[in-house]
N, C-alpha and C positions, 0 to 999 in steps of 0.2 A: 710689476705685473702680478708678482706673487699677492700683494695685498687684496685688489678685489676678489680673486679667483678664492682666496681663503675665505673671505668675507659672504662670498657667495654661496661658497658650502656650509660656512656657518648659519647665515640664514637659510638656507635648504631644510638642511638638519632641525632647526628650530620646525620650522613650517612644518615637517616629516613629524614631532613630538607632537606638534599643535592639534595634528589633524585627528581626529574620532574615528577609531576602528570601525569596522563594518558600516554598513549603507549599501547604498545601489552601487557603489564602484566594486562589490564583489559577486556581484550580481552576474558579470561576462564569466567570471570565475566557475561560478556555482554549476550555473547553466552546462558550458563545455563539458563538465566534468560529469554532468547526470547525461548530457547525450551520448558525450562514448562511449559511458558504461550502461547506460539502455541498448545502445544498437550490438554491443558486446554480449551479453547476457540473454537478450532475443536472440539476437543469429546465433548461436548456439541452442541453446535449451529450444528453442522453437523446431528444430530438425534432430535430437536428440536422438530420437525412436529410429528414426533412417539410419542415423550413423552408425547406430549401435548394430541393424541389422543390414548393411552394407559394407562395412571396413570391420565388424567381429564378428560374423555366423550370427548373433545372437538371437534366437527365436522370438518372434512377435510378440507373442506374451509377457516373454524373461523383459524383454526390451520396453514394454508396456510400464511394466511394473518398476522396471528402473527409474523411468524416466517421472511415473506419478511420485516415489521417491523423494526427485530432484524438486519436482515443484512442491511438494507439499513444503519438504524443507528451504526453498526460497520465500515462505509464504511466513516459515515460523522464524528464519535465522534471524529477517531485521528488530525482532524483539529482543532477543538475547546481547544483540550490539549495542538497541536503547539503552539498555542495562547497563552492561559497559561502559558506554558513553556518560548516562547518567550519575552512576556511583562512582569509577573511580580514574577515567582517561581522559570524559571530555569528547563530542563527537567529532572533531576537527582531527584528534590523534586516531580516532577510532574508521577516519573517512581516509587518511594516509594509508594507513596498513592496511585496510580492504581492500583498495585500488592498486595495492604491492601485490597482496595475496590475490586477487584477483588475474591480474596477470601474468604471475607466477603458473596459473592451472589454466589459461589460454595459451601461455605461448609451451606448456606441456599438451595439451590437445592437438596443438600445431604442429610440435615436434612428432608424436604420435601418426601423426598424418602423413609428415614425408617418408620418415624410417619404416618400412615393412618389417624389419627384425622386431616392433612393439605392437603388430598386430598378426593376425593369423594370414594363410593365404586366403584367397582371393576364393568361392565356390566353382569348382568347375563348371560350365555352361551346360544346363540342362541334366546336371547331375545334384542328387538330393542330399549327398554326399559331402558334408563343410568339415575342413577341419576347426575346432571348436582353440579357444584361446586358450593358452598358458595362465599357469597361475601368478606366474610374473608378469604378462601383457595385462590381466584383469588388475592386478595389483597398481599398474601403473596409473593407465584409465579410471580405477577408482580412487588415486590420488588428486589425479586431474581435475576430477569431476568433484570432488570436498573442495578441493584449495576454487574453482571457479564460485561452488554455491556460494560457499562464504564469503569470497568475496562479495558478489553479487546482493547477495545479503545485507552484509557487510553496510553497505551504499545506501541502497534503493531509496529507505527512509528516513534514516539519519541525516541525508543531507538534507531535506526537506525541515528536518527542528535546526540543524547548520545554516541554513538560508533561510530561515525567519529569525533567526536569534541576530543577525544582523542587522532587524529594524527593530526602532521602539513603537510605530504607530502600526494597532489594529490593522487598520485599512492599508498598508503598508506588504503587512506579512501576509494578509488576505488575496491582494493583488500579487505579492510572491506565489501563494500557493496554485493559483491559477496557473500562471509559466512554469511553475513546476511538472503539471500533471501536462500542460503540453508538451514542452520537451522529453518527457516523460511518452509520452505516444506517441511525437515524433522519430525519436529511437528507436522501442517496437516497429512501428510500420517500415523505418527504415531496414532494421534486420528484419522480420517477417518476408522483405521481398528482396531487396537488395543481395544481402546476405544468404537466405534462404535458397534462391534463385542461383545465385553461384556458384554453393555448393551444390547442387544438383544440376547443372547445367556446363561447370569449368572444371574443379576441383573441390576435393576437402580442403587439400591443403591453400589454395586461392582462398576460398572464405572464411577459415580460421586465422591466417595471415590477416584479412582484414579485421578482425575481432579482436585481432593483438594488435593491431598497429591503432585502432581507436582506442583501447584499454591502457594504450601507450600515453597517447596523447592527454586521456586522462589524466591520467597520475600525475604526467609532468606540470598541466596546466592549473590541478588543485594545490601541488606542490609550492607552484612558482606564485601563488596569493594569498602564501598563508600568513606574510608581515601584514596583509591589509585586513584580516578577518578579525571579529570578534570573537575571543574564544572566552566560552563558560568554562569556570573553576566547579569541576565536582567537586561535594564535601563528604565524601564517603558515600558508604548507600543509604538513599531516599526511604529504603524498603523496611530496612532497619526502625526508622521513626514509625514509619506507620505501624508496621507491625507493635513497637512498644504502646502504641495509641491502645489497642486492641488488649492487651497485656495488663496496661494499669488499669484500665475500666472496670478491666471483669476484677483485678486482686479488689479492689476497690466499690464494687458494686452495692456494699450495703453504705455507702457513704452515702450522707444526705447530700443533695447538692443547694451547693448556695448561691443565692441572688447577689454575693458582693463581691465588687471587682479583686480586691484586696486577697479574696481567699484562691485567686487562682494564678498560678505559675506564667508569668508574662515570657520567659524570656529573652532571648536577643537580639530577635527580629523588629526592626524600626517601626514597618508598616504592622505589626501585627494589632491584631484589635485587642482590646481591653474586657471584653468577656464573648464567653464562648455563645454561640445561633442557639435557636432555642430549638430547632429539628436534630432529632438523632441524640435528644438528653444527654442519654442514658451513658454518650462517651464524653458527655464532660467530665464526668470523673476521672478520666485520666489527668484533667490540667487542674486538680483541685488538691491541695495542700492539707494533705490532712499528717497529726502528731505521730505518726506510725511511721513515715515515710525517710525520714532521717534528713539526709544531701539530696537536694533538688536535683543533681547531678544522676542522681537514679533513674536513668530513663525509663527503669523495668517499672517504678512506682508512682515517679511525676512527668507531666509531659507540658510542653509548653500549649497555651491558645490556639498557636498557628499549628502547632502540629494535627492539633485537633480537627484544626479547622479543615485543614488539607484535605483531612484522610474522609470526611464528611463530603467535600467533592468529587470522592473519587467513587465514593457512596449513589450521589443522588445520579451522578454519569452513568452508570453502571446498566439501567432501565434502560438509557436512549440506545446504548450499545448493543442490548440485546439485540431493540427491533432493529439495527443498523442489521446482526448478523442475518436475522429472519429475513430479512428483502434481498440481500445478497448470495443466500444460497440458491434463490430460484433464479437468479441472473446466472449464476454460473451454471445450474441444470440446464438451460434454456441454451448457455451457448456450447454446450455438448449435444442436445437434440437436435439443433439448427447442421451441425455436421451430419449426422446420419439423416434429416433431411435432406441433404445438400448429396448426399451419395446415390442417393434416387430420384433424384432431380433429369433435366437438360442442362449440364453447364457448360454447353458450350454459346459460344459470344464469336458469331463469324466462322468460315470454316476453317479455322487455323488455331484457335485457341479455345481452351476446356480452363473453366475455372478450378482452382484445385479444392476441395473441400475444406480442407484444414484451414486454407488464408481468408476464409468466410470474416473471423478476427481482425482483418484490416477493417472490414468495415466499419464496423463498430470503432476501431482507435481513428479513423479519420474523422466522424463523426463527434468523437467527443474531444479530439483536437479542435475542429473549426468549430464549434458552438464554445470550447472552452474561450477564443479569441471573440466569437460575440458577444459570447456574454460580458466578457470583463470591459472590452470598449463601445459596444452597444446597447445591449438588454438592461446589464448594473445600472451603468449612466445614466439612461433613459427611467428608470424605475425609481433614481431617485431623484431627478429632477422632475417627475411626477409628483412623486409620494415626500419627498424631503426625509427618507428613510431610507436608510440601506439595508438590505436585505441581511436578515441573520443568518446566522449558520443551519441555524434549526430550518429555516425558512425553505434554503438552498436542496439539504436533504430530504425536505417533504416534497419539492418539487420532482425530486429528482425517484423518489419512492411511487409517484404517482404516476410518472412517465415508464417504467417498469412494467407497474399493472398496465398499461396502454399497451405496452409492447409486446407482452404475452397474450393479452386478448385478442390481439392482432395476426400474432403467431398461431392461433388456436384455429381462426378464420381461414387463415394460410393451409393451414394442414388441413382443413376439411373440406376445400376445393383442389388441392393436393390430391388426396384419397378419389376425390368424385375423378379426375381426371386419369389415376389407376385402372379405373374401373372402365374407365372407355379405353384405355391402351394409348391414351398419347400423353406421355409422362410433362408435369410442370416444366415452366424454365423457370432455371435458379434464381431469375431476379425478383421473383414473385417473395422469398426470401430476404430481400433487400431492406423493405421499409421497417421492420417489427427491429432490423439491426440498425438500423439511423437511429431510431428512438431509443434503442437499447442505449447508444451513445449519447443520444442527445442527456439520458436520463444519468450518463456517468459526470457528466460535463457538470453537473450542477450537484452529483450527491458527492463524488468522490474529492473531492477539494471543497466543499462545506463538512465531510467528516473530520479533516485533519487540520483546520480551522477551527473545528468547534474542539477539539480535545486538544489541540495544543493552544486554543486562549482561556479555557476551562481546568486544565489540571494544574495541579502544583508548580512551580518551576522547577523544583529540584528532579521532577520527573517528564521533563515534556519531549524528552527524545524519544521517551517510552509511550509516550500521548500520542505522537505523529508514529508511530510503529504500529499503532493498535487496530487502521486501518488492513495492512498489509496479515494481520493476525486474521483480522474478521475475514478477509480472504484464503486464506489458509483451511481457517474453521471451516467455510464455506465450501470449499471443496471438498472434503473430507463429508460433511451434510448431505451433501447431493449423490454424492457416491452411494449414501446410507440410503437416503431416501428413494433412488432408482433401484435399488437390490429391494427395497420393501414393496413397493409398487410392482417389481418384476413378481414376485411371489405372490401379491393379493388378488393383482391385476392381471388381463390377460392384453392391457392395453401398450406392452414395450416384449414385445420379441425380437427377434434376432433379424426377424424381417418386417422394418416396421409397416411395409405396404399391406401385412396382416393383422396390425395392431389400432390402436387409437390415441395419438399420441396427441390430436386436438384435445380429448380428456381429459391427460395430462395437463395442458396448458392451462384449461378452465379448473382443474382444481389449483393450478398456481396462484391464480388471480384472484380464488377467493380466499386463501391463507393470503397473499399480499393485499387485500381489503382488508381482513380481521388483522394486521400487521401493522397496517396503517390507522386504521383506527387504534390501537394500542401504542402508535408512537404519537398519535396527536394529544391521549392524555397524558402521556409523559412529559412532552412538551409544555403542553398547558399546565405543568406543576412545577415545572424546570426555571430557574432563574437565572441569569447569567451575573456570575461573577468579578470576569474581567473585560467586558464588552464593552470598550469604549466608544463613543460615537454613536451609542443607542443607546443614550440616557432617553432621548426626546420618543421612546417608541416605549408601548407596554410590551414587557419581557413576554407575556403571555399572549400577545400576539403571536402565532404562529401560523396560520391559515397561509394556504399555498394557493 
């Protein structure tokens, strides 16, 4: 008996070598592990500002400013992980330890929750009177609150270069990014309400319990698939090469550059090409071999093709990223306006329930969840067994830019039958509110997973954790933009006061739509100069197509 039973593990094992890391089989993996930690990092951070001024005295303001804080730095952390990830850990070790650290400062939130000795009392009823927190209670809380950003951080878009480095086909990691950005709003919407809901209705400590026990399940379920993943080998930092591109150019600048393959530094890259693009000359002189330069090994004086070549992509991307930030600052002004709409609205729905202004944001995440699942099994399909082309990234973005401007000019319309009905004294109902947020999602569903497709099949590889990161930056940017641009408008204009039923915030919307006009037409020439580099499966389409 011992013979087959041995024989059986032997061929296991063999089969177990045989078989090719990553694929869809870690796909159940990937998924679980970006739900728990969505619905973790929403139900929290989404009720922030409450807790802060419910369970610490904290004044609305203080508690304001904490909390923009917290998001701004969720918006910039997952760049600094790409980083990480890309130079010197690898994002698989770098998705371990988030999801530790992560839940290390949920189940300290949690604890914080039950224990009244690590918050203040309670304000006395009808008294203005709070006693204000300890410097140990603050100290704690503000550990809480680092060890959860970063985790959260940590995640969000990391796994997203983790779960495409799994497949090798385009259309593979494309149809990846899709379930990403669903599960991805699937979780929001679940803490937005679920979570949300609990705490305000059961306990703190009930729905930070539940934030820990999905941040649980996390861990343990990215843990328990990490023999079936592909894991990328960083080779140092990425940042390093590029920079030295930069470096030998200029030392080298009065160098003539030459036309033959022979005078320039191949290196050790297999795929790399035999002579450098003819755009952006001026840095082939870093990969050209001149008698000054001594050991090729000099990065500061010789650089390889590919190095060149790289840092030249990172170049021509650079234009479409902009207008990405320029269309997403006014999404994010828009879904701050939509709130203070939504506060002088009718929101109530039957006589038993009031919409809350703040969860206005589900809408929009259910809409760009369900258009995310048409598009990828209906609209895509359907578009290329029309056209025998699949739509490009660029394509997806423009679509998704142009459904924006629709949603603001729609919002604009909204607010200036809003106003008229001020004026008679029978205040809007909030669903009038509704459509300009379908579109808003509709518009996410096709930009926000064509942005992290186009940069992570367009950049380098030694830097694509930092590629799918640069979405989650542009949103960061974005907030931080809009904030700027509401304080300039407060001060030029008299169209955003403190009450907007005295203001004109339809004005606002109609100058949004005509910077997202000049926005878009400024990304359709960029596009139209844009070539794609690693796009496979649209050899048979001109790259220069890009019309929406």
């Amino acid at each position: 008996m011992a013979g087959p039973v041995s024989g059986d593990t032997e061929a296991q094992r063999a089969g177990d070598l045989s078989r090719k890391p990553g694929g869809w089989i870690t796909f159940p993996f990937m998924m679980a592990t970006l739900l728990g930690m969505s619905i973790t990092s929403f139900g929290w951070v989404l009720n922030l500002i409450v807790f802060l001024i419910e369970e610490f005295n904290i004044k609305n303001i203080a508690a304001a400013q904490i909390s923009n804080i917290v998001n701004g730095c969720l918006s910039m952390l997952p760049v600094v992980a790409a980083i990480l990830a890309d130079s010197f850990f690898g994002n698989i070790l770098v998705i371990s330890a988030s999801t530790f650290i992560s839940l290390t400062g949920i189940f300290l939130l949690t604890l914080i929750a039950y224990l009244d000795l690590l918050k203040p009392r309670p304000c006395a009823t009808g008294s203005a009177l709070c006693q204000s927190p300890s410097e140990l209670q603050l100290g704690i809380l503000y550990t809480a609150l680092v060890l959860v950003t970063t985790g959260a951080g940590g995640t969000r878009f990391t796994l997203a270069s983790a779960g495409a480095n799994q497949y090798d086909k385009p259309k593979d990691q494309g149809s990846f990014f899709n379930w990403y950005f669903l599960t991805l709003y699937a979780g929001a919407i679940t803490g937005a309400t679920a979570i949300v809901y609990t705490q305000d209705n059961a306990s703190w400590k009930l729905g930070f319990s539940l934030c820990a026990a999905a941040n649980f399940v996390s861990f343990v379920v990215f843990v328990c698939g990490k023999r079936l993943y592909k894991h990328d080998k960083p080779m140092g930092s990425p940042f390093k090469s590029l920079i030295s591109v930069v470096v030998a150019a200029t030392v080298k600048r009065k160098a003539a550059i030459s036309s033959k393959e022979e005078d320039y530094h191949q290196g050790l890259a297999k795929t790399s090409p035999e002579m450098p693009s003819k755009s952006y000359r001026f840095l082939n002189r870093a990969a050209l071999k001149t008698e000054e330069d001594g050991s090729v090994n000099n990065i500061w004086r010789v650089c390889s093709v590919q190095e060149v070549e790289d840092f030249k992509a990172i170049l021509r991307l650079l234009p479409l990223w902009l207008a990405i930030i320029f269309v997403s600052t006014p999404m994010v002004m828009q879904t701050s306006l939509m709130v203070l709409q939504a506060l002088v609205t009718d929101r109530g729905l039957g006589p038993h329930f009031k919409v809350p202004a703040g969860s206005l944001q589900v809408i929009v995440m259910t809409s760009a969840s369900t258009f995310i699942i048409m598009n990828n099994w209906l609209f895509y399909p359907m578009y290329q067994k029309l056209t025998h082309k699949r739509l490009t990234p660029l394509q997806k973005v423009g679509i998704g830019q142009v459904l924006t401007i629709l949603s603001m000019a729609i919002s604009a319309v909204v607010e200036a039958k809003r106003l008229r009905t001020v004026e008679n004294g029978h205040p809007m109902s909030v669903l009038w509110l509704f459509p300009p947020l379908v579109i808003v999602g509709i518009g996410e569903a096709f930009q926000f997973p064509g942005n992290i497709e186009l940069f992570y099949g367009e950049f380098p590889e030694s830097v694509r954790n930092t590629a799918t990161s640069l979405t989650s930056l542009v949103i960061g940017i974005s907030f931080y933009l809009s904030t700027a641009l509401i304080g300039l408008l407060q001060r030029t204009t008299k169209w955003l006061p403190n009450d907007i039923n005295s203001g004109r915030v339809d004005n606002v919307y109609w100058v949004l739509v005509v910077a997202g006009v000049l926005n878009f037409g400024y990304f359709l020439v960029c596009s139209w100069f844009y070539t794609y580099r690693n796009l496979e499966g649209h050899d048979e389409q001109d790259p220069k197509d890009v019309s929406t």
